[in-house]
C-alpha positions in Angstrom: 149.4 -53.1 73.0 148.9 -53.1 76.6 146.7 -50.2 78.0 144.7 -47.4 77.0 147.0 -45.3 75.9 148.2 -47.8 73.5 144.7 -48.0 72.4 144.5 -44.1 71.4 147.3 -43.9 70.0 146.5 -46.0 67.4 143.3 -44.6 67.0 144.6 -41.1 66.6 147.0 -42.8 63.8 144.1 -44.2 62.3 142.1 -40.5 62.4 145.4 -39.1 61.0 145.4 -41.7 58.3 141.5 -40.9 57.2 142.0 -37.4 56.8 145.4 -38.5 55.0 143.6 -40.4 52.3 140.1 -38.4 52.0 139.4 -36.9 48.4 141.1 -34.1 47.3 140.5 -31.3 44.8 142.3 -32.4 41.6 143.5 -34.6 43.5 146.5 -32.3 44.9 147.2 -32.5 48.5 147.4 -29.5 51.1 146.1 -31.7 54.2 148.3 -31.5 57.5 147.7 -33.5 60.3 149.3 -33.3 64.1 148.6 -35.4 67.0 148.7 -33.4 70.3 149.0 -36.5 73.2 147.5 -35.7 77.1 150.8 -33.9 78.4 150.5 -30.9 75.5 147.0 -30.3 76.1 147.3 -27.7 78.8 148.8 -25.6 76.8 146.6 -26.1 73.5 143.5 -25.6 76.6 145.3 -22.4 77.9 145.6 -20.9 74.5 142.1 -21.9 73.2 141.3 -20.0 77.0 143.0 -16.7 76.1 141.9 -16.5 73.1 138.3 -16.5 74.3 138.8 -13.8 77.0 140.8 -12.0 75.1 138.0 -11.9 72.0 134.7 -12.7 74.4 134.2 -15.5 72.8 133.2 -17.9 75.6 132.8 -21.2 73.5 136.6 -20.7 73.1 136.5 -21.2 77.7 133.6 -23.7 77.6 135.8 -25.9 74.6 139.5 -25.2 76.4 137.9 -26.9 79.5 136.9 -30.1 77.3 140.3 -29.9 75.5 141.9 -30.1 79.4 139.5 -32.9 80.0 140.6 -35.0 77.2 143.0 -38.1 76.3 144.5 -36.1 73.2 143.9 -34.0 70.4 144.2 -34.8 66.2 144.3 -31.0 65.0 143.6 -31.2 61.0 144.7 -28.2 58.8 144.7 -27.1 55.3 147.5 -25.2 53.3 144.5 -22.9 51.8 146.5 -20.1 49.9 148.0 -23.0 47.3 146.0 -22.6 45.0 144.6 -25.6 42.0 144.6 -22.9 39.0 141.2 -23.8 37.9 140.2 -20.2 38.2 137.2 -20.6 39.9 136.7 -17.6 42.1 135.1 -19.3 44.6 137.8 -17.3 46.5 136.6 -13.9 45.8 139.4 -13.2 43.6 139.4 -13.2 39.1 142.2 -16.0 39.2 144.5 -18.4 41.1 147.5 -16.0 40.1 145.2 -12.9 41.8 144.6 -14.6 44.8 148.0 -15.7 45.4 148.9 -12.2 44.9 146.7 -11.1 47.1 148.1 -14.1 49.7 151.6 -12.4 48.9 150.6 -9.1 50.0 149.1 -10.1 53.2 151.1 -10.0 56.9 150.6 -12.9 59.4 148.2 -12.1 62.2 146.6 -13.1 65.7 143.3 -14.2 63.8 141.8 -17.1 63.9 142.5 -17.9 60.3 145.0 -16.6 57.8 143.4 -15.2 54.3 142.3 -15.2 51.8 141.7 -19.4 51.2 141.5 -21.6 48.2 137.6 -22.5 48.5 138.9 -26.1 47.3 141.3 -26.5 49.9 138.8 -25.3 52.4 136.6 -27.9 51.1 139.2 -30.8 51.5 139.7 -29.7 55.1 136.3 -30.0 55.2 136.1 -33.7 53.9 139.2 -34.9 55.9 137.9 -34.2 59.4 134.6 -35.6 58.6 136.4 -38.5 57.1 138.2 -38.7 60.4 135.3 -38.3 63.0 133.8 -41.1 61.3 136.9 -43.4 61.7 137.0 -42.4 65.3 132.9 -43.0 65.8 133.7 -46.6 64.0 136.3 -46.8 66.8 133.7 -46.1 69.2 136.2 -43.2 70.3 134.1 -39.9 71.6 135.1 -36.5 70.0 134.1 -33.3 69.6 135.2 -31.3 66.3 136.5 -28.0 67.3 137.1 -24.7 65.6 138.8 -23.4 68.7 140.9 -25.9 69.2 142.3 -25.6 65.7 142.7 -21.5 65.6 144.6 -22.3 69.5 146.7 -24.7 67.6 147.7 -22.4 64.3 148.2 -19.9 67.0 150.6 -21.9 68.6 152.6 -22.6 65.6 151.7 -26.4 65.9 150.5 -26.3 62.3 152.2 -23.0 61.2 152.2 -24.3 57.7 148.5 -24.2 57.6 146.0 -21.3 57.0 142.9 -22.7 58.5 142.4 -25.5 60.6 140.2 -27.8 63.0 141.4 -29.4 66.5 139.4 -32.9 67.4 139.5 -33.6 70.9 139.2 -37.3 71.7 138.2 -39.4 75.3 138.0 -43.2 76.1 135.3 -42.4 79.0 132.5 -43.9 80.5 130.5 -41.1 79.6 131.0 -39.3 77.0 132.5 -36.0 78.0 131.8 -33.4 74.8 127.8 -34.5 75.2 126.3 -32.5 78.4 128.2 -29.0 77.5 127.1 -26.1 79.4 126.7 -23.0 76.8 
């Protein structure tokens, strides 16, 4: 290794690995991982950005401007509409086979998530980008998790495969650049 970039490149890696080998729900596997590097964050930024004035949602502008500002992005998703067949409802639905159904029946849209969502799966996202913010934090490596970030990237079709997901924005900075936000 001989820079920066090196640096973060490894450290993404090492993100992506975290949210790799977090727990799972019976131990079954729906976790996606992408690493978007400085050059294709304009466009993840741009999207997150028309999403925002497009919806009035101004967190979406006020997080595109970090995503622009940042060395790269690990965006996380979750293949939420497999299902574990443990019936639970947590869902909303009676059964797996009903909310499958129901997945079946539903067309793709411009919203920020597609529905409805295993509550397991959603649960695993939930664990592997917490498991990955802490291997960045070990790594001293500022982030930021981000909701927009990950509905820009589904969007996009970076993670097509994926009903819901997260983006984490990551800098090597002397200050860190996700603390003094304006709202």
């Amino acid at each position: 290794m001989n820079d920066e970039g090196d640096c973060l490149r490894v450290a993404l890696m090492l993100m992506a690995m975290s949210a790799r080998t977090a727990p799972k729900g019976k131990g079954q596997d729906s976790i996606v991982t992408r690493i978007v590097l400085k050059e294709d964050l304009p466009a993840l930024a741009a999207a997150m950005k028309a999403f925002g004035e497009k919806h009035d949602l101004r967190f979406f502008i006020r997080d595109a401007g970090n995503v622009a500002a940042s060395a790269a992005c690990l965006i996380i998703g979750v293949k939420g509409q497999e299902t574990l067949g443990i019936n639970c409802q947590g869902c909303g639905y009676s059964s797996c086979a009903a909310m499958s159904e129901a997945c079946g029946e539903m067309e793709e849209s411009v919203s920020p998530f597609l529905g409805p969502n295993c509550i397991m799966k959603v649960a695993d996202l939930g664990i592997a980008v917490g498991s990955a913010v802490k291997t960045a934090s070990m790594l001293n490596l500022d982030n930021r998790i981000m909701y927009s970030a990950g509905v820009a990237a589904r969007l996009l079709g970076l993670i097509s495969e994926c009903s819901v997901a997260y983006g984490i924005p990551v800098s090597a900075t002397g200050k860190n650049i996700y603390f003094d936000r304006s709202s």
